[in-house]
N, C-alpha and C positions, 0 to 999 in steps of 0.2 A: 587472531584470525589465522587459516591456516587453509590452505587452496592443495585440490588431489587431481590430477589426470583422473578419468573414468573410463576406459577405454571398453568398448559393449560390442566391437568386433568389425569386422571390415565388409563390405557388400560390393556390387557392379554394376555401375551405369555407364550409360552409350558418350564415350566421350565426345561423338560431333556435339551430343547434349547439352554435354558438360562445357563443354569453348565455344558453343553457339555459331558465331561467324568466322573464327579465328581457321583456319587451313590444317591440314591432319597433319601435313609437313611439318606444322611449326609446334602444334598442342600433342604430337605423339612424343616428341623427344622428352617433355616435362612429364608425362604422366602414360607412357608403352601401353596400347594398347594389346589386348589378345586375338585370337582369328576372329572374334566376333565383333570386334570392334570397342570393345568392355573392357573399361579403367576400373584398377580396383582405388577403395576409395574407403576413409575411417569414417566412424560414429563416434564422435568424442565427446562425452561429458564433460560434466566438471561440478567437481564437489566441495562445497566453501561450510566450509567449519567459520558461524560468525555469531560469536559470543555464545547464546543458548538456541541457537540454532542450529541446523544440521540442512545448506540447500542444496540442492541439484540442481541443474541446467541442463533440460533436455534429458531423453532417455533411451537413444537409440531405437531400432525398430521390433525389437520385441520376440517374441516366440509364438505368438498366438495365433498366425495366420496358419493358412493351410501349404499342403506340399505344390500346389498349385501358383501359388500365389510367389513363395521361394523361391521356385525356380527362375522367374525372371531375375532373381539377383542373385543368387549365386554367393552365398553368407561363407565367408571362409575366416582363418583365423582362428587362434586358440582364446581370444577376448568373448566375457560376456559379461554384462551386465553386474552380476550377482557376486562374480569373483572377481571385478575388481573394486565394488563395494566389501567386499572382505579382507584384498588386500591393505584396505586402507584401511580397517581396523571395525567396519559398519554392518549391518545389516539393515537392508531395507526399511525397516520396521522403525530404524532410528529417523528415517526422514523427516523432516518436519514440514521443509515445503517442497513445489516443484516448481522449475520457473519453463514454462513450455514457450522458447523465443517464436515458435511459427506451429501450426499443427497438422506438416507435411507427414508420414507416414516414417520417413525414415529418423525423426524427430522426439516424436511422441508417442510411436507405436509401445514401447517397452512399458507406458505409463499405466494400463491397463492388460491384465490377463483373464484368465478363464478361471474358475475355480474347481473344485472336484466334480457338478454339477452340471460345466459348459458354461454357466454363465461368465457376463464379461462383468469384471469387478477392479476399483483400482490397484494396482499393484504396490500402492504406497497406500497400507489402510491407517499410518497418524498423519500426513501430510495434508498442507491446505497444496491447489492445484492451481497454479496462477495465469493468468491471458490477459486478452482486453477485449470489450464488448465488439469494436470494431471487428479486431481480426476474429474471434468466434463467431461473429457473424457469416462474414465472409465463407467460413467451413462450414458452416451445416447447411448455406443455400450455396453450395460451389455453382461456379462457371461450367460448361462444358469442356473448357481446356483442363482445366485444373482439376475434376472431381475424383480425377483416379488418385489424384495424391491424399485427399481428404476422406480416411474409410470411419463411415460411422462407428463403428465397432472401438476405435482410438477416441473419438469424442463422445458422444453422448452420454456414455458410460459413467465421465466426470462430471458432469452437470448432476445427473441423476443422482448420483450419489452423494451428493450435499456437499462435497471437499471441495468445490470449486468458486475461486474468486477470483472479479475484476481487478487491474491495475487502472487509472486514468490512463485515455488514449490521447497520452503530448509527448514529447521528447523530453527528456531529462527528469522520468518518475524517480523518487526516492525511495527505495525500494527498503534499504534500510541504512545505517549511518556510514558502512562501507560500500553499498551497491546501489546506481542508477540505474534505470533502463533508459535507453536511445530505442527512438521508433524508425523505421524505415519502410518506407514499399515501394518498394520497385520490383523485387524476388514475389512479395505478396503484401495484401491489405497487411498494413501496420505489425510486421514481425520486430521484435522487441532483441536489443543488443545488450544482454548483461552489462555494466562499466562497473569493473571493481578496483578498490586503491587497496593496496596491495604492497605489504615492506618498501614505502613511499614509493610506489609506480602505480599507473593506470595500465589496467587489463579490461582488452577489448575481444569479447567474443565474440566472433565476426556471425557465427554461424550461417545463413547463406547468402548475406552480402560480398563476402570473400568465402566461399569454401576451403577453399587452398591460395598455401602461397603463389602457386603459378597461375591466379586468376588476381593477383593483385594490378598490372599493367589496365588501363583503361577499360579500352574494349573489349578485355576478356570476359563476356558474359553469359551467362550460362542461358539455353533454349527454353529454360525449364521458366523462365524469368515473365510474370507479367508486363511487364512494363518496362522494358530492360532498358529503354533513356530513361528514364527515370532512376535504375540502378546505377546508369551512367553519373549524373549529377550524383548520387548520395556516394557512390565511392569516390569520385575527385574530393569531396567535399569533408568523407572521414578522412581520406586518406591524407590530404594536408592539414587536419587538426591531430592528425594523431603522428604525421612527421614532426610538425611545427612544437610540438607537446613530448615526443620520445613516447607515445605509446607503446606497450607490446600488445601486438594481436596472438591473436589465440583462436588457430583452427580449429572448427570441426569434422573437416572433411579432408584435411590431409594428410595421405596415407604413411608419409613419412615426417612432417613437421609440427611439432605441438607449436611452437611460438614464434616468433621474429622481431625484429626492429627496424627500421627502415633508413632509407636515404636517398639523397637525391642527389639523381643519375644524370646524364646530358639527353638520357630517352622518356626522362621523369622520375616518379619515385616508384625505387625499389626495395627489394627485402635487405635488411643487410645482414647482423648477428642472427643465425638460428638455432634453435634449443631447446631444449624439454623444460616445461616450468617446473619441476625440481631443482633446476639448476639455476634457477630466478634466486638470486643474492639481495 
């Protein structure tokens, strides 16, 4: 088994967004905003070489929208998708599966493009497409609050085109003999946590349970969050099985930290060791 950073580039969201009730006094210093108010912020894959498989997790937000649509985020960075599937030795076309933890836009937009014709088609044509009936529920009749993050164009796409499968909607699916999925919703109906065992460690892909390591402390909850007591309890709840355990978490959304380890503070638990998972021993 053998685990790659995917890095597919960096984008901008409103950091009041991003720390929800936290003070700009206190969430500016962790993540600077610019005059607009705009935290840059990664897209991070992750690529697991397991056994005859080739998986992704997640696929950043894609190319396929319009100039319109870009401009609210502000895509900078020299990362994309394709080239760092190349740096690690792959192309697309090796994928076998996908595993979509939530089908936010900044998520799973990369999962589907356009073809010569305009049409939208998957961007992984040998890959199965993974979810759970729950949460694809949830996306194709969105809420009001939430439907701007849910664009048909990233969903239906996969359905359509036959590559797409359920997981069971529990905590602790066996996904294969080195990777579980953990459920959570609090961020959204039942978003799914990679857990993989990993040169004897467990690796937890927070994706947007913790986006970053500066949203680890309690209340740091992101605006974006349905049900954000709800997120409340599930991170108290990871976040002591996964001190109590020596987890490493593994951001998607931190602009500077692929990984960490944690500990416990006299203000609770915090990050402790940080590092790129290349340098996971």
């Amino acid at each position: 088994m053998k685990l790659h950073t995917i890095e597919t580039g960096h984008f901008k969201l409103d950091g009041g967004a991003m720390f929800g009730v936290v003070p700009k006094t206190i969430w500016n210093k962790l993540n600077p905003a610019d005059e607009n108010n705009l935290c840059s912020w990664a897209m991070r894959s992750l690529l697991i070489e397991d056994n005859n498989r080739l998986i992704l997790i997640d696929t950043g937000i894609g190319n396929k929208q319009d100039d319109k649509f870009f401009s609210h985020y502000y895509l900078h960075g020299n990362d994309n998708l394709d080239k760092s599937l190349k740096a690690a030795g792959f192309h697309r076309n090796d994928i076998t599966d996908v595993i979509l933890t939530h089908l936010h836009f900044d998520h799973c937009g990369g999962a589907i493009e356009r073809d010569a014709t305009g049409k939208f088609i998957p961007a992984f044509a040998n890959a199965t497409y993974w979810s759970n009936e729950a949460h694809w529920q949830w996306a194709v009749e969105p809420n009001a609050r939430e439907k701007a993050s849910f664009l048909k164009e990233n969903i239906l796409p996969i359905q359509e085109s036959g590559q797409l499968k359920f997981v069971e909607n529990k905590d602790g699916v066996s996904f294969s003999e080195n990777i579980t999925l953990r459920m959570v919703h609090g961020h959204t109906e039942s978003m799914m946590l990679p857990q993989i065992q990993y040169k004897g460690k467990t690796i937890l892909y927070m994706a947007d349970l913790l986006p970053s390591a500066a949203h680890i402390p309690i209340p740091y909850v992101m605006a974006y969050d349905m049900f954000p007591l709800k997120t409340l309890q599930e991170k108290k709840s990871f976040l002591t099985e996964a001190y109590d355990n020596n987890y490493v978490l593994y951001f998607e959304h931190d602009p500077h930290i692929e990984c960490c380890t944690l500990q416990s503070t006299e203000k609770g638990i915090r990050a402790q060791n940080q590092f790129k998972l290349s340098e996971l021993s």
